[in-house]
C-alpha positions as CSV (number, residue, x, y, z in Angstrom):
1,X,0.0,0.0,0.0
2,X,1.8,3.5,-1.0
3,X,1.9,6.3,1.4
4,X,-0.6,7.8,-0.6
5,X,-3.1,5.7,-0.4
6,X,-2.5,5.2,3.4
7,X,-3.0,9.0,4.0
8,X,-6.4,8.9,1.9
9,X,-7.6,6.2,4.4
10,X,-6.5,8.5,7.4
11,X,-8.7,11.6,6.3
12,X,-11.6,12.8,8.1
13,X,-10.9,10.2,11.0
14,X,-12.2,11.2,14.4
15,X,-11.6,10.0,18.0
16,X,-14.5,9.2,20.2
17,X,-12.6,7.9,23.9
18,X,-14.6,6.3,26.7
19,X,-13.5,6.2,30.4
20,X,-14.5,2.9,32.5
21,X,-14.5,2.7,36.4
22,X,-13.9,-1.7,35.7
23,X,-12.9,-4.2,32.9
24,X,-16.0,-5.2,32.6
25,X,-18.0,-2.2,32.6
26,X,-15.5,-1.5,29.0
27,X,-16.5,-5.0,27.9
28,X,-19.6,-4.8,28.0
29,X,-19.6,-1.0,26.5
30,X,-18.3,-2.8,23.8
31,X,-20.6,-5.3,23.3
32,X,-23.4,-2.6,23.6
33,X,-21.7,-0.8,20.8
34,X,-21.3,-4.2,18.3
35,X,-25.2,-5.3,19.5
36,X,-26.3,-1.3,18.2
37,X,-24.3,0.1,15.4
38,X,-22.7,-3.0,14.0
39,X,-19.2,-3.6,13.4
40,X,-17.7,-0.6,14.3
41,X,-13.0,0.1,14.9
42,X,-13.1,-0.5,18.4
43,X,-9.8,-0.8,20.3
44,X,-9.8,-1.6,24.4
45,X,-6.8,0.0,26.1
46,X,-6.1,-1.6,29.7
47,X,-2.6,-0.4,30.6
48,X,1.3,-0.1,29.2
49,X,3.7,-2.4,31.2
50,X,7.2,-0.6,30.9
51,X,5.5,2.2,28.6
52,X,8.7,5.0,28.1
53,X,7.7,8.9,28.9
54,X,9.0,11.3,26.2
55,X,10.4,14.5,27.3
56,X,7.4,16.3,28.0
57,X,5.8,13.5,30.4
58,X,3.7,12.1,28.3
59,X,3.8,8.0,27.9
60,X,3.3,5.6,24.5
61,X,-0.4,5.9,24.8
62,X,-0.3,9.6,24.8
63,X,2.1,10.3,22.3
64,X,-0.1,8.2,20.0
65,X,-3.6,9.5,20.8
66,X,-2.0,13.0,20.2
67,X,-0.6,11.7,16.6
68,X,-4.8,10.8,15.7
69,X,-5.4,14.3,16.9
70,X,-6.6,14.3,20.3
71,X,-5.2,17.6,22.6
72,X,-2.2,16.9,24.4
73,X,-3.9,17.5,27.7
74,X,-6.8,15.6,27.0
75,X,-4.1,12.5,26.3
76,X,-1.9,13.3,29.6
77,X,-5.6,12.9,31.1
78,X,-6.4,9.9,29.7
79,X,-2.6,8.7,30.7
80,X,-3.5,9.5,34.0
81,X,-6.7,7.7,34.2
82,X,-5.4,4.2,33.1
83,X,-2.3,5.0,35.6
84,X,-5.5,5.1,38.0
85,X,-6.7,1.6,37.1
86,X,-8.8,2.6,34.7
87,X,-10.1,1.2,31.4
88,X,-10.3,3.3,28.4
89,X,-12.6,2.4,25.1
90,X,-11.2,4.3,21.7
91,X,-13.4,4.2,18.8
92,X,-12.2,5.5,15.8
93,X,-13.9,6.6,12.1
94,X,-15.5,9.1,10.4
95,X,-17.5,12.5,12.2
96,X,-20.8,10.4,11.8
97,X,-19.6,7.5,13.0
98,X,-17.8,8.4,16.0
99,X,-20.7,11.1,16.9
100,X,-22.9,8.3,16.7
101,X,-20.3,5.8,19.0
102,X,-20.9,8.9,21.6
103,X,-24.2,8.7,21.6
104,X,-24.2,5.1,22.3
105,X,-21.4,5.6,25.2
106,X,-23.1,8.0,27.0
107,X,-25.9,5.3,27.5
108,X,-22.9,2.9,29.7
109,X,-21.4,2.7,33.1
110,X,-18.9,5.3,31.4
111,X,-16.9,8.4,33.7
112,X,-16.6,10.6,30.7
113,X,-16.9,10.2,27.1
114,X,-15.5,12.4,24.7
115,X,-14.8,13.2,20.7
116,X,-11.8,14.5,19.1
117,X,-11.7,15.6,16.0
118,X,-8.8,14.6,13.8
């Protein structure tokens, strides 16, 4: 696949990020979001074992939620929340689809839910 191509897949992509007190309040957030809107690019983040900081603070799962175009401070939040014990659920695709992903979120066990635009 040239670079291109790649970049053309990337455009328009937006970042809708979930916050869960347990496991399995994420899972079945989840399962709530496959049973209503189908398959939809969900990833479940749990924690980094050994994740590196970068010079400003800010760990592996920061630098790359801030390279999809979330705001650095909104990342060094979410950072802080999995350092907590926390579960975080990332759903990423177009406006529509992660407006509608929000939607659908804000109906689970969630402690925030949030969109970023790319």
């Amino acid at each position: 696949m040239t670079l291109q191509r790649v970049e053309k897949l990337n455009i328009n992509k937006n970042i809708a990020v979930a916050i869960y007190p347990t496991h399995l309040d994420a899972e079945l957030a989840v399962k709530e979001l496959e049973r209503l809107a189908g398959p939809l690019f969900t990833a479940l983040v749990s924690g980094l074992e050994d994740a590196t900081l970068s010079d400003d603070g800010m760990g592996v799962l920061g630098g790359a939620l801030v390279s999809l175009g979330v705001p650095t401070h909104s990342a060094i939040g979410y950072e802080t929340e999995l350092a907590a014990g926390k579960f975080i659920l990332i759903v990423r695709g177009t406006q529509q689809e992660t407006m509608k992903a929000r939607n659908l979120l804000q109906l689970t066990k969630h402690e925030g839910v949030a969109v970023h635009a790319a």
